[in-house]
N, CA, C and O atoms as CSV, one atom per row, in Angstrom:
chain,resi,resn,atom,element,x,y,z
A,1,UNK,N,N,16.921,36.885,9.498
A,1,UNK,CA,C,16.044,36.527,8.410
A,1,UNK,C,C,15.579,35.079,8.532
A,1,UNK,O,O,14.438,34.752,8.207
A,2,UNK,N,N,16.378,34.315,8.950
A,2,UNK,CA,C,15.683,32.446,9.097
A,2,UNK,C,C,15.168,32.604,10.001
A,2,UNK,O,O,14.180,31.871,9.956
A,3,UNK,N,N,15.186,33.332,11.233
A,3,UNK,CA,C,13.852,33.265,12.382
A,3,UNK,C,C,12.866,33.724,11.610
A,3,UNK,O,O,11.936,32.919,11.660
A,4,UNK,N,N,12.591,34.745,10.833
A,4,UNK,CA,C,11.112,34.921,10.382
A,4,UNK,C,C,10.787,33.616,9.406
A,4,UNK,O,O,9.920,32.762,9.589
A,5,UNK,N,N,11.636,33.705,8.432
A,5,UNK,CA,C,11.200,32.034,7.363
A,5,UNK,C,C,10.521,31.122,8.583
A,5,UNK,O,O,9.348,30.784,8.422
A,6,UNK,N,N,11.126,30.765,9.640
A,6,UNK,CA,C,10.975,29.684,10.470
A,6,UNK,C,C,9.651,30.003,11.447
A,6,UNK,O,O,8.972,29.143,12.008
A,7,UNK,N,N,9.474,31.321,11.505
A,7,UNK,CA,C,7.908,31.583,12.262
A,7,UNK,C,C,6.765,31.601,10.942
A,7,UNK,O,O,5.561,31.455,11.154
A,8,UNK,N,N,7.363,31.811,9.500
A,8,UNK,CA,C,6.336,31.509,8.644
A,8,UNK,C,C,5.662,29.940,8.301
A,8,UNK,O,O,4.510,29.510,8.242
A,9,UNK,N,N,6.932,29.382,8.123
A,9,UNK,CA,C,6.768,28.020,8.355
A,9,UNK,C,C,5.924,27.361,9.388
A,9,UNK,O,O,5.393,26.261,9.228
A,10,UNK,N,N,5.848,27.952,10.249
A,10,UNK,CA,C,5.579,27.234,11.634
A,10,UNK,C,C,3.650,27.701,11.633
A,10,UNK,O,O,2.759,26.971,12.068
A,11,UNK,N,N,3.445,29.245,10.946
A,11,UNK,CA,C,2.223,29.420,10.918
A,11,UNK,C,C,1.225,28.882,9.455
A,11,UNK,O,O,0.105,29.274,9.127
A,12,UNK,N,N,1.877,28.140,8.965
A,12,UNK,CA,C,1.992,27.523,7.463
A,12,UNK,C,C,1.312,26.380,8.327
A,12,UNK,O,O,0.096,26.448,8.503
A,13,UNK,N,N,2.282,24.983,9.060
A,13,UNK,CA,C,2.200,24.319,9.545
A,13,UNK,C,C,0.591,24.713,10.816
A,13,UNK,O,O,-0.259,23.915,11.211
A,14,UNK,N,N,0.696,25.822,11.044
A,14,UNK,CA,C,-0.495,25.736,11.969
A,14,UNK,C,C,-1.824,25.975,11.693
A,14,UNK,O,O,-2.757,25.805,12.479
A,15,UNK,N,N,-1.913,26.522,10.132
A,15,UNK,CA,C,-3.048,26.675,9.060
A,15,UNK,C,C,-3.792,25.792,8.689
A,15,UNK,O,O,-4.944,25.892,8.267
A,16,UNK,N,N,-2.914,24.539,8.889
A,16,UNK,CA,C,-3.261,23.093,8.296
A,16,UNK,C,C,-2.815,23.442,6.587
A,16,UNK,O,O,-3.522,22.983,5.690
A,17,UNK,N,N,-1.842,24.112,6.332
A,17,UNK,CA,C,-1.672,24.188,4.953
A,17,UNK,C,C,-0.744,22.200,4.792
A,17,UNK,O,O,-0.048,21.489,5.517
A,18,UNK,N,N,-1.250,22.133,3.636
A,18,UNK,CA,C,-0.357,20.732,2.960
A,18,UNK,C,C,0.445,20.563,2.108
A,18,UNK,O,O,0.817,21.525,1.435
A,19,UNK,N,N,0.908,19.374,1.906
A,19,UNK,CA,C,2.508,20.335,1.716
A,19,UNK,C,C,2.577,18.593,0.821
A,19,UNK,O,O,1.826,17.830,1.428
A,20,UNK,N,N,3.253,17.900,-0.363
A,20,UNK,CA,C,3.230,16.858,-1.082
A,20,UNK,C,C,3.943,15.801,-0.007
A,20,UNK,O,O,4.819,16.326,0.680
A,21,UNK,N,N,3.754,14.735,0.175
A,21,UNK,CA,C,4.023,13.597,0.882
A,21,UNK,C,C,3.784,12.224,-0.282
A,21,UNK,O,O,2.877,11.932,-1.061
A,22,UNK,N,N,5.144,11.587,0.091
A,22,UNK,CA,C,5.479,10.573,-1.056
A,22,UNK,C,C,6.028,9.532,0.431
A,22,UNK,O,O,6.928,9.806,1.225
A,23,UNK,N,N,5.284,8.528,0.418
A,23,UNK,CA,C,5.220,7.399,0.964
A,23,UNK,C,C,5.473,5.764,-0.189
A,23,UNK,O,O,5.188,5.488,-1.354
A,24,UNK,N,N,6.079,5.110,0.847
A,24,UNK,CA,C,6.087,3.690,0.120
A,24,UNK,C,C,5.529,2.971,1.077
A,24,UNK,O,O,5.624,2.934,2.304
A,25,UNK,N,N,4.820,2.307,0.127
A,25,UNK,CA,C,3.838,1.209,0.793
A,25,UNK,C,C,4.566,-0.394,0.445
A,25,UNK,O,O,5.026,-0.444,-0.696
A,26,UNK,N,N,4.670,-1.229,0.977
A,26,UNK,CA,C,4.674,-2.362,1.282
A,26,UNK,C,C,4.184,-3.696,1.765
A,26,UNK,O,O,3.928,-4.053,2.915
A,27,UNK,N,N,4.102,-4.433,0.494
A,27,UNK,CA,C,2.810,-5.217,0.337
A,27,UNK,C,C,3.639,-7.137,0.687
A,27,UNK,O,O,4.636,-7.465,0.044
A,28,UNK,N,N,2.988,-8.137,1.759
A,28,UNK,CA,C,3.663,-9.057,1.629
A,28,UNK,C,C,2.380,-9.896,1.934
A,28,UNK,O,O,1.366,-9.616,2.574
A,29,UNK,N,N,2.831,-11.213,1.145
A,29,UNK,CA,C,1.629,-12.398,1.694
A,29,UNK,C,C,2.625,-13.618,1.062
A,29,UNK,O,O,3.517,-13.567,0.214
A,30,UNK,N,N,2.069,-14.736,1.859
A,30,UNK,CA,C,2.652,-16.174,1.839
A,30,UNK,C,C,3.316,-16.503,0.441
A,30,UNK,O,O,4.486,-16.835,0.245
A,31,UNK,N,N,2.392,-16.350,-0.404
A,31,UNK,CA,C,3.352,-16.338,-2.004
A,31,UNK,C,C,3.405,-17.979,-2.235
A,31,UNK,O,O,2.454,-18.672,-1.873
A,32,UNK,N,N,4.218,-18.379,-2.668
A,32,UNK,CA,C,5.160,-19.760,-3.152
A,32,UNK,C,C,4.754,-20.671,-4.561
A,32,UNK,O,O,3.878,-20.493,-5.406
A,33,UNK,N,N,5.462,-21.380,-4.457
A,33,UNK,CA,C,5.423,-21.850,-5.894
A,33,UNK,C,C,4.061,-22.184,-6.617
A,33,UNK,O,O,3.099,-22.520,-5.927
A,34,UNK,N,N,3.964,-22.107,-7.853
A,34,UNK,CA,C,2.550,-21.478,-8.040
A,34,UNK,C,C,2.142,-23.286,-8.665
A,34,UNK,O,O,1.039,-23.405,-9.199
A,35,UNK,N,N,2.998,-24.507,-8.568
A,35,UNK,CA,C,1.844,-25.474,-8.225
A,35,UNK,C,C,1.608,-26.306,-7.066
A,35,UNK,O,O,0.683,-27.113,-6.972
A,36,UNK,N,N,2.579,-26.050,-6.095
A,36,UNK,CA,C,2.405,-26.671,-4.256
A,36,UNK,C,C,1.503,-25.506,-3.792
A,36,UNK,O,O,0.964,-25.564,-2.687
A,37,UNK,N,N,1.409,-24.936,-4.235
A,37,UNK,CA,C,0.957,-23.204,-3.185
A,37,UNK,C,C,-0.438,-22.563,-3.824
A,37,UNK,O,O,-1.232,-21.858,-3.200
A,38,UNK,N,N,-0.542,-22.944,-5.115
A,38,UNK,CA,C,-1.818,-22.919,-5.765
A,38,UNK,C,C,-2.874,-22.280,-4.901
A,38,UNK,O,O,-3.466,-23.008,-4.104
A,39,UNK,N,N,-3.216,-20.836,-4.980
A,39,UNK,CA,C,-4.378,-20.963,-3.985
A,39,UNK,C,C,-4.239,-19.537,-3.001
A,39,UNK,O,O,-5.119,-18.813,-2.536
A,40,UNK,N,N,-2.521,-19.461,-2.889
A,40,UNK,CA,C,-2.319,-18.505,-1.955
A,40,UNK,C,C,-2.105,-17.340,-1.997
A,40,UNK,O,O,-1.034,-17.161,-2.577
A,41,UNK,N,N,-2.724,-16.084,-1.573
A,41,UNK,CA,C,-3.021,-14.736,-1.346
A,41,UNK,C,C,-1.661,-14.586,-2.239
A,41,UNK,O,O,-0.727,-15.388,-2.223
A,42,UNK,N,N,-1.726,-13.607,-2.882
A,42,UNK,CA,C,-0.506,-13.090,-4.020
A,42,UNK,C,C,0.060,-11.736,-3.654
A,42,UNK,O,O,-0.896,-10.979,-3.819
A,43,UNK,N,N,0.856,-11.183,-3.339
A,43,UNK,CA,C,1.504,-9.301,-3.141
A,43,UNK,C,C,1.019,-8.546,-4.098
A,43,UNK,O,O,0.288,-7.556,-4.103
A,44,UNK,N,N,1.668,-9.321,-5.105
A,44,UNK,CA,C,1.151,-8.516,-6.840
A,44,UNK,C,C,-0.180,-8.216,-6.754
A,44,UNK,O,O,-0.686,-7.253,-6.178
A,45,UNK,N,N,-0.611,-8.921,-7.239
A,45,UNK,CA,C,-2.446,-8.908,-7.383
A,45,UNK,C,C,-2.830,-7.771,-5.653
A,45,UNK,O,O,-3.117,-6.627,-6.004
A,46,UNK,N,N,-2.849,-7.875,-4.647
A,46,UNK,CA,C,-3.249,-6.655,-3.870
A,46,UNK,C,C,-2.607,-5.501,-4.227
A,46,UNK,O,O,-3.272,-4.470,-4.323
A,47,UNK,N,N,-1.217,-5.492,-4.477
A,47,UNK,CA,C,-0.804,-3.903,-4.733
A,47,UNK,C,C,-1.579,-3.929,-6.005
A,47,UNK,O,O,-2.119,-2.822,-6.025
A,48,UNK,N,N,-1.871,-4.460,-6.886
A,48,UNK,CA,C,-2.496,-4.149,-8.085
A,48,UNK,C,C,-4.071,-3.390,-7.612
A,48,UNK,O,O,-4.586,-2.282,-7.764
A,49,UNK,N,N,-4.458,-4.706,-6.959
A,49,UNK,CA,C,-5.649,-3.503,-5.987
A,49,UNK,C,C,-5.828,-2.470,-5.248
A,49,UNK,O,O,-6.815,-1.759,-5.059
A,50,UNK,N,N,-4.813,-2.455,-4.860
A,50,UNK,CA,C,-4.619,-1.391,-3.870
A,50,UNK,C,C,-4.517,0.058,-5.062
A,50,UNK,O,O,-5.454,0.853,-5.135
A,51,UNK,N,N,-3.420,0.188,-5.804
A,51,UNK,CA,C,-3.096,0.822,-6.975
A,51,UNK,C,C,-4.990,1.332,-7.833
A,51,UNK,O,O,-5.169,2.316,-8.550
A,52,UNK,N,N,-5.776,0.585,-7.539
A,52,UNK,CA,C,-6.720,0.930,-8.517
A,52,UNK,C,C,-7.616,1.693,-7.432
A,52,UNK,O,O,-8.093,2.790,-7.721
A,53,UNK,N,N,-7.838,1.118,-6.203
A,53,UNK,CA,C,-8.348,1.749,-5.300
A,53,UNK,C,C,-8.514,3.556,-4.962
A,53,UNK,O,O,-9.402,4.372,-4.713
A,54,UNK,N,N,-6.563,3.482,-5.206
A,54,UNK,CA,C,-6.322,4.800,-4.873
A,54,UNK,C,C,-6.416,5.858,-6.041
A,54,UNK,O,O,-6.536,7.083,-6.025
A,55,UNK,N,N,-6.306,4.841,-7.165
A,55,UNK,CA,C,-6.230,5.908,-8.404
A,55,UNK,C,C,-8.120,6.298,-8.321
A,55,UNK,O,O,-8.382,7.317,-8.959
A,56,UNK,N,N,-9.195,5.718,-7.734
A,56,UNK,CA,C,-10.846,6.362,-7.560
A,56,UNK,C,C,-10.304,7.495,-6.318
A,56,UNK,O,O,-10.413,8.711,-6.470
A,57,UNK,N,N,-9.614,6.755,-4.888
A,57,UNK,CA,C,-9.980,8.019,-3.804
A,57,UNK,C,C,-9.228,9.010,-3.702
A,57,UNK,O,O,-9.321,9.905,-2.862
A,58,UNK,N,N,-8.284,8.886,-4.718
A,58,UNK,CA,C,-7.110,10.128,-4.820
A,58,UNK,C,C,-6.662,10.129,-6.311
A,58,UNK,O,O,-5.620,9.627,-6.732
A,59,UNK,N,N,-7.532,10.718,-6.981
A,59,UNK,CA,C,-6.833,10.969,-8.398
A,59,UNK,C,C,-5.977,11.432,-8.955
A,59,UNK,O,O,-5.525,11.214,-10.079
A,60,UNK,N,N,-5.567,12.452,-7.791
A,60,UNK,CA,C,-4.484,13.392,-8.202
A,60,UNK,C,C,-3.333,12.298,-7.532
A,60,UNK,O,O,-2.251,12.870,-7.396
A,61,UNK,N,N,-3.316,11.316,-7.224
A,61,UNK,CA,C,-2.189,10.939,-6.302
A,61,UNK,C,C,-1.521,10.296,-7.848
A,61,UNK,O,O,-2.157,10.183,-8.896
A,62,UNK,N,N,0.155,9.874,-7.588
A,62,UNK,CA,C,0.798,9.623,-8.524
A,62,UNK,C,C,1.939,8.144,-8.020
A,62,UNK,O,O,2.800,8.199,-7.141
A,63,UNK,N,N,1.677,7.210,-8.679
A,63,UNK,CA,C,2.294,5.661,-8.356
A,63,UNK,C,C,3.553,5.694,-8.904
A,63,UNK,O,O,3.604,6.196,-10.027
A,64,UNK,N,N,5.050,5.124,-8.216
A,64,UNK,CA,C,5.789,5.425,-8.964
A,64,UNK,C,C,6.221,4.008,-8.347
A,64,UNK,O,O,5.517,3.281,-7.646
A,65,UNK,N,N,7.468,3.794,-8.744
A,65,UNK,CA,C,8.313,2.658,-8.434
A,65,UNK,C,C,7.788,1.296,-8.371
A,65,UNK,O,O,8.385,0.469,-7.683
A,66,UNK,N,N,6.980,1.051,-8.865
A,66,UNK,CA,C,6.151,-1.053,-8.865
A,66,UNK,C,C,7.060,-1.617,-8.439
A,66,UNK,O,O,7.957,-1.018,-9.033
A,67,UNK,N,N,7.543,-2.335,-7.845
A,67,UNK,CA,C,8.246,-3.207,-7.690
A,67,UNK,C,C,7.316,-5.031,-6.937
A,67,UNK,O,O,6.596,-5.049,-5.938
A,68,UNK,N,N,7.656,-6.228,-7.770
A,68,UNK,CA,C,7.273,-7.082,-6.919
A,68,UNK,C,C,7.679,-8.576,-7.722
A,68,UNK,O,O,8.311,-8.744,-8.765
A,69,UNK,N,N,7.105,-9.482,-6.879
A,69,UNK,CA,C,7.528,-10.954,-7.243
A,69,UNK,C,C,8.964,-11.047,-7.714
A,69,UNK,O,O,9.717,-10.102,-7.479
A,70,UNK,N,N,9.505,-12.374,-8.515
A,70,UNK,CA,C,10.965,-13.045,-8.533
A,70,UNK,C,C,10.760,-13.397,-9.680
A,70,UNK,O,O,11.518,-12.996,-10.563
A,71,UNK,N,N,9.568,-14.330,-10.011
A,71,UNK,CA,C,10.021,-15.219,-11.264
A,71,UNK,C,C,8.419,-15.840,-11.822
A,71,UNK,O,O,7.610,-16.035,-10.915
A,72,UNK,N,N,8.003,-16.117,-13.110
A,72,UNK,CA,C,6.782,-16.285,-13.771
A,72,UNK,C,C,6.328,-17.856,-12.985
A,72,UNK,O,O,5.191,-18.254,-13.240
A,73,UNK,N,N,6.830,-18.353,-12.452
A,73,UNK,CA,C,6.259,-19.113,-11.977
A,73,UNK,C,C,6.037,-19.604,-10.251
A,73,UNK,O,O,5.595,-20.650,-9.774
A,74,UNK,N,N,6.443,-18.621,-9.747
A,74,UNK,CA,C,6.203,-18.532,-8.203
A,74,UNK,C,C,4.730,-17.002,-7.737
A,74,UNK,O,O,4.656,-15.793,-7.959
A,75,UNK,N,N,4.041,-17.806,-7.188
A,75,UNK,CA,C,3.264,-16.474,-6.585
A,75,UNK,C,C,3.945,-15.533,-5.676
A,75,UNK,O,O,4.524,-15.937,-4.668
A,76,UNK,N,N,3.891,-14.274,-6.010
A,76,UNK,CA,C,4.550,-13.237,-5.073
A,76,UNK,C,C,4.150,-13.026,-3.631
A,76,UNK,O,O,3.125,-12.780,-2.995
A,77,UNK,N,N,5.534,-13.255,-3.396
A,77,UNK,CA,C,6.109,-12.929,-1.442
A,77,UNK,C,C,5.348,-11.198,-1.476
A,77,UNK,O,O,4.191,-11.139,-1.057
A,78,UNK,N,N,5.831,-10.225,-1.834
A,78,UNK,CA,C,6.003,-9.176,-1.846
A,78,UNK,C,C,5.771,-8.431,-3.239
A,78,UNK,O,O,5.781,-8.858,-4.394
A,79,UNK,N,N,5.508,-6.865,-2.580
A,79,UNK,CA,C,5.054,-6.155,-3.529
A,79,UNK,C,C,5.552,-4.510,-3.053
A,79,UNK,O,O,5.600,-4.459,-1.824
A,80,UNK,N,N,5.773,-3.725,-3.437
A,80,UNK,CA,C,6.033,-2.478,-3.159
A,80,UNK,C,C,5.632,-1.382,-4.259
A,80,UNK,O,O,5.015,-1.668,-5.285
A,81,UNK,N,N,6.102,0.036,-3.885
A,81,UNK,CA,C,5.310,1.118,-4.381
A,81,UNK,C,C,5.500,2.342,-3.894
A,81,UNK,O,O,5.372,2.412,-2.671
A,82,UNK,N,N,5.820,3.544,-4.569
A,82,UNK,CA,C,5.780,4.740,-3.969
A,82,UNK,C,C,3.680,5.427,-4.640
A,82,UNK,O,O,3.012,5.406,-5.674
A,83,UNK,N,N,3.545,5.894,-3.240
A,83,UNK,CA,C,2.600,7.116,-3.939
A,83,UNK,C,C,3.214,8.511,-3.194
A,83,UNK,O,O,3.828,8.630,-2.134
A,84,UNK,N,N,2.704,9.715,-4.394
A,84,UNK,CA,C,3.161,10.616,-3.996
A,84,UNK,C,C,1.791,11.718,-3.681
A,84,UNK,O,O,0.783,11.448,-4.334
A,85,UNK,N,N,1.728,12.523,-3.048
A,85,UNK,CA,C,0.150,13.386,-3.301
A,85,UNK,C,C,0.311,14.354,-3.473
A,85,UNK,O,O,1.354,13.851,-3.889
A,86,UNK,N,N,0.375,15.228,-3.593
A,86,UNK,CA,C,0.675,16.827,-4.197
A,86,UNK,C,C,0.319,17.236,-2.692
A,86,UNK,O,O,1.214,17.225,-1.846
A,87,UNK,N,N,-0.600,17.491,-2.459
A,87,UNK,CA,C,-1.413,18.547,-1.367
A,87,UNK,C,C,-2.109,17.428,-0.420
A,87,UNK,O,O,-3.256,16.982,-0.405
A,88,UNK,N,N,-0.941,17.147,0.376
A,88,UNK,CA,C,-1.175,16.076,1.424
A,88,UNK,C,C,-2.215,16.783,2.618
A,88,UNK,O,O,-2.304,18.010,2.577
A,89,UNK,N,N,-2.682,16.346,3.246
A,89,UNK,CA,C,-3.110,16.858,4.406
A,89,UNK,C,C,-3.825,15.435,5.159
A,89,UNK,O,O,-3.923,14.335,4.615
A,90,UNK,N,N,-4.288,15.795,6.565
A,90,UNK,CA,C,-4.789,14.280,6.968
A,90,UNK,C,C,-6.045,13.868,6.116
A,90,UNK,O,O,-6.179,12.697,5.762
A,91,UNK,N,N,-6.687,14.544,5.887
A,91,UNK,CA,C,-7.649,13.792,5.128
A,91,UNK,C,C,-7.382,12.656,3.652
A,91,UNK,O,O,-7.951,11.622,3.301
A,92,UNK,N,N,-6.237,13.461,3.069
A,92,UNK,CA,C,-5.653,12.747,2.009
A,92,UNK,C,C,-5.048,11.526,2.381
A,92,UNK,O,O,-5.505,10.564,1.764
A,93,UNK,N,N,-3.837,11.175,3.498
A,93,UNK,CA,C,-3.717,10.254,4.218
A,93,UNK,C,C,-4.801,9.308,4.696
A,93,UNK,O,O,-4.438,8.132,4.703
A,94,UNK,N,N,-5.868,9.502,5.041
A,94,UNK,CA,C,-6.875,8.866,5.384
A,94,UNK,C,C,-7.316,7.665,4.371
A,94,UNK,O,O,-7.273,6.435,4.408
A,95,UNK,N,N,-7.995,9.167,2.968
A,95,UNK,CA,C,-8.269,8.317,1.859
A,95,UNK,C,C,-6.928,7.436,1.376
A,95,UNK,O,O,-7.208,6.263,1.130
A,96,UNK,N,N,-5.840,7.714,1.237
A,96,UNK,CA,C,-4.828,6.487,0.529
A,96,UNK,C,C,-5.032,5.477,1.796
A,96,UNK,O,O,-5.974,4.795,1.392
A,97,UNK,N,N,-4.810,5.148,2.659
A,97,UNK,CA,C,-4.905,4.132,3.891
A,97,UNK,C,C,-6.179,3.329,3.324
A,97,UNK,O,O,-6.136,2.292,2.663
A,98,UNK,N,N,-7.363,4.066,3.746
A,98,UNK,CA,C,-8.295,2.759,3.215
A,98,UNK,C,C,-8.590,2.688,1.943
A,98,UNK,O,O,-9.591,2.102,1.533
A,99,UNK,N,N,-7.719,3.299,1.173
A,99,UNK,CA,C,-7.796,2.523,-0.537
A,99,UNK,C,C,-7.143,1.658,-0.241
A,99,UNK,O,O,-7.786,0.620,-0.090
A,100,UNK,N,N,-5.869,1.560,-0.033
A,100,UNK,CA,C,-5.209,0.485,0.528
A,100,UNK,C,C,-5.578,-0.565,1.150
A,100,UNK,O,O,-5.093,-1.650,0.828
A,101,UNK,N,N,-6.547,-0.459,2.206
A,101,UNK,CA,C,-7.120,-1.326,3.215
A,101,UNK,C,C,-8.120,-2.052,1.801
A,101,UNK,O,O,-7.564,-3.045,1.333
A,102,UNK,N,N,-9.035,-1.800,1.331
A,102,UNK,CA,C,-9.402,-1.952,0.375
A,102,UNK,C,C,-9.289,-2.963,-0.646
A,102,UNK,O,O,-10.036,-3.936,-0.749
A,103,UNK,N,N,-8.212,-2.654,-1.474
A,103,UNK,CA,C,-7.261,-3.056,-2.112
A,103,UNK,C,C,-6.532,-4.987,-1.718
A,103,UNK,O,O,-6.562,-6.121,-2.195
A,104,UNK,N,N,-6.156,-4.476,-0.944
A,104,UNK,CA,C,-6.159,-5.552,-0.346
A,104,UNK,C,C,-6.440,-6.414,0.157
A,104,UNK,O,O,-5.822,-7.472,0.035
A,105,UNK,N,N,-8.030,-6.184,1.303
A,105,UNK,CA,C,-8.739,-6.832,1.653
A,105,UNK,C,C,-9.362,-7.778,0.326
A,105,UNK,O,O,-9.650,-8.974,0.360
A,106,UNK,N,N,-9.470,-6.818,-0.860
A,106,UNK,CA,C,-9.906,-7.894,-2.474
A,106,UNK,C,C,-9.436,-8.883,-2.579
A,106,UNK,O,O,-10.113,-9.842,-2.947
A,107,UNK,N,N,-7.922,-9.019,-2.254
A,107,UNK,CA,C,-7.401,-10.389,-2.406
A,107,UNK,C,C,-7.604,-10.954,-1.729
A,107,UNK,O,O,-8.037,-12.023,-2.158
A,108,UNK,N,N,-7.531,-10.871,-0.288
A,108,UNK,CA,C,-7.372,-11.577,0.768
A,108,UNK,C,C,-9.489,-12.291,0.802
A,108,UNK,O,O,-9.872,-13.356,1.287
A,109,UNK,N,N,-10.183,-11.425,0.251
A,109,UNK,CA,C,-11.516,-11.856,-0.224
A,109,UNK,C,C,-11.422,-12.919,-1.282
A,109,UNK,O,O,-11.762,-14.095,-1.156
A,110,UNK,N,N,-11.051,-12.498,-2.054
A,110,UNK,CA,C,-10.468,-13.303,-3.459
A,110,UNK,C,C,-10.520,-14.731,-2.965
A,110,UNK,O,O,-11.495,-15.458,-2.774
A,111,UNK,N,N,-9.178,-14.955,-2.800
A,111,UNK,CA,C,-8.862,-15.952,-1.888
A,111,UNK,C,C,-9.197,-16.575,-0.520
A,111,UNK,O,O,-8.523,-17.480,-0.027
A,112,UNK,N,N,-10.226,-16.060,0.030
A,112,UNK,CA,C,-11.311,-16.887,0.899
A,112,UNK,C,C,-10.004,-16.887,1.810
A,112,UNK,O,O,-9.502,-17.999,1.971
A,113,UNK,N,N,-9.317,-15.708,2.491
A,113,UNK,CA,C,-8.508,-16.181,3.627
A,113,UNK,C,C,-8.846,-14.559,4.611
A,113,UNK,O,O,-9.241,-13.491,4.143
A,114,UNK,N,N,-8.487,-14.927,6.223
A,114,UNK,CA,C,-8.811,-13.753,6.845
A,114,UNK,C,C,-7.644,-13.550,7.837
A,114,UNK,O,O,-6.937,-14.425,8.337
A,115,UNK,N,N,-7.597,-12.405,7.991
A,115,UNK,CA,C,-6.590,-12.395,9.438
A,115,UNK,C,C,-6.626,-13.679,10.509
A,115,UNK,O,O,-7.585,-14.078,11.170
A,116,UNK,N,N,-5.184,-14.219,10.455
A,116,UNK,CA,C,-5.486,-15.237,11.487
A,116,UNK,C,C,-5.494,-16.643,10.954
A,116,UNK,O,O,-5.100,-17.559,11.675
A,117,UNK,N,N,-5.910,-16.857,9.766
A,117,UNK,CA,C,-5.826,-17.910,8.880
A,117,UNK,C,C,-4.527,-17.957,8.868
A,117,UNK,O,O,-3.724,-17.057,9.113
A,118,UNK,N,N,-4.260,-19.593,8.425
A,118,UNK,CA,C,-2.634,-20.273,8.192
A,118,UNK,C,C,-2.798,-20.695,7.085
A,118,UNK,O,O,-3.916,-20.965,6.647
A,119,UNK,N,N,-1.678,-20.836,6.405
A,119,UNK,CA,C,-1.124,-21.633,5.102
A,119,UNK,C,C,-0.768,-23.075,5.821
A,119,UNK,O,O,-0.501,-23.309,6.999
A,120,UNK,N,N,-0.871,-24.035,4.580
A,120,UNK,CA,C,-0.385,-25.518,5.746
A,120,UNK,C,C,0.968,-25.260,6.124
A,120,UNK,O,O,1.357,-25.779,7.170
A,121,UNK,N,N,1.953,-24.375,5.299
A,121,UNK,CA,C,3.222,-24.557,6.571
A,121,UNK,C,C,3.485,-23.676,7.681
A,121,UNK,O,O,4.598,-23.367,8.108
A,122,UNK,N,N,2.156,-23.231,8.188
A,122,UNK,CA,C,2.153,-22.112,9.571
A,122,UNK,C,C,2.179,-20.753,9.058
A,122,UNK,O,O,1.784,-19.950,9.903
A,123,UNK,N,N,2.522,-20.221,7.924
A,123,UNK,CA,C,2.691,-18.724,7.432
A,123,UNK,C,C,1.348,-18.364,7.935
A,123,UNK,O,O,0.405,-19.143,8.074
A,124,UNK,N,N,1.368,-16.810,8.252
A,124,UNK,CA,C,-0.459,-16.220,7.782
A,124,UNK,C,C,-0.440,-16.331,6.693
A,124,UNK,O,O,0.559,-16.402,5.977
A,125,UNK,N,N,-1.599,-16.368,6.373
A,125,UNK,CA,C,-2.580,-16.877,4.568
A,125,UNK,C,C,-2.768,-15.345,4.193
A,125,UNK,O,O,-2.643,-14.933,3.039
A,126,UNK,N,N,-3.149,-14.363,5.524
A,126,UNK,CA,C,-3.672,-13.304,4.500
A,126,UNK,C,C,-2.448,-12.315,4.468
A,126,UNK,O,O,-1.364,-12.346,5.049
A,127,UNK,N,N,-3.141,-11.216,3.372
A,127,UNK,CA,C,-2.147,-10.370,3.040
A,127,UNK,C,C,-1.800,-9.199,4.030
A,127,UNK,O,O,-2.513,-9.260,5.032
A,128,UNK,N,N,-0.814,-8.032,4.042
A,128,UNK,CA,C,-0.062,-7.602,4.532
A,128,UNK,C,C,0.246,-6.262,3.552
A,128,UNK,O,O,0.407,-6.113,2.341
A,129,UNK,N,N,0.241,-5.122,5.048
A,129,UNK,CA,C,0.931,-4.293,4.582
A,129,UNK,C,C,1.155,-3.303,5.287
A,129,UNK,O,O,0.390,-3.051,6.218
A,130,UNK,N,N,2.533,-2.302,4.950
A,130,UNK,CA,C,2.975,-1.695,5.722
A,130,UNK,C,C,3.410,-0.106,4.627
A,130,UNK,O,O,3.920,-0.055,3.507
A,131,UNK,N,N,2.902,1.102,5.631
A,131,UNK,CA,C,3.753,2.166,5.019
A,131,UNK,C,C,4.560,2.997,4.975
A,131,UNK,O,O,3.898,3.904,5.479
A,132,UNK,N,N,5.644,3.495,4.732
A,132,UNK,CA,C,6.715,4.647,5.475
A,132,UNK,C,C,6.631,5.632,4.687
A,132,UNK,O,O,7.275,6.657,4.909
């Protein structure tokens, strides 16, 4: 009986049927104290973009876990986030990626910084991100 489950599965998988995928995304930029550092690309503020991005190219998608910054007066290192999608498939992946790309690029616009740019103590200036 699990060899057939496992040849259904497998022709499931070869349908292109989709199946819910819950990823965390991970958001980092230079950050620091918010009056030496004044200026610099924020985590918060892109996952915040990023977050609005995806709620236009995937409506059905669902944000769970926020997590970011330390304390009201330092700009945020980091930022994190689960999304989840019901009925993943590559195209859905696609659209969350460049909401994301998106999202982020706002700040890193925002803030007049680009890939490759430095902060004066050598950090990259722009923002960052990664997903699993």
């Amino acid at each position: 009986m699990k060899f057939h489950h496992s040849l259904a599965f497998c022709a499931l998988l070869a349908a292109g049927t989709a199946f819910a995928g819950t990823h965390t995304v991970s958001i980092s930029a230079p950050g620091g104290h918010s009056y030496g550092s004044y200026g610099n690309t924020n985590a918060v503020h892109a996952a915040a973009n990023a977050i609005r991005e995806i709620e236009k190219a995937l409506p059905e998608a669902v944000v769970s876990d926020f997590n970011g910054g330390s304390t009201v007066n330092a700009i945020a290192t980091d930022a994190a986030f689960k999304v989840t999608i019901k009925n993943e498939d590559a195209a859905a992946l696609e659209k969350l990626k460049k909401a994301i790309d998106a999202g982020v690029a706002r700040e890193n616009a925002f803030r007049g910084v680009k890939a490759g740019d430095l902060t004066a103590s050598g950090a990259p200036a722009h923002v960052r991100w990664k997903m699993e």
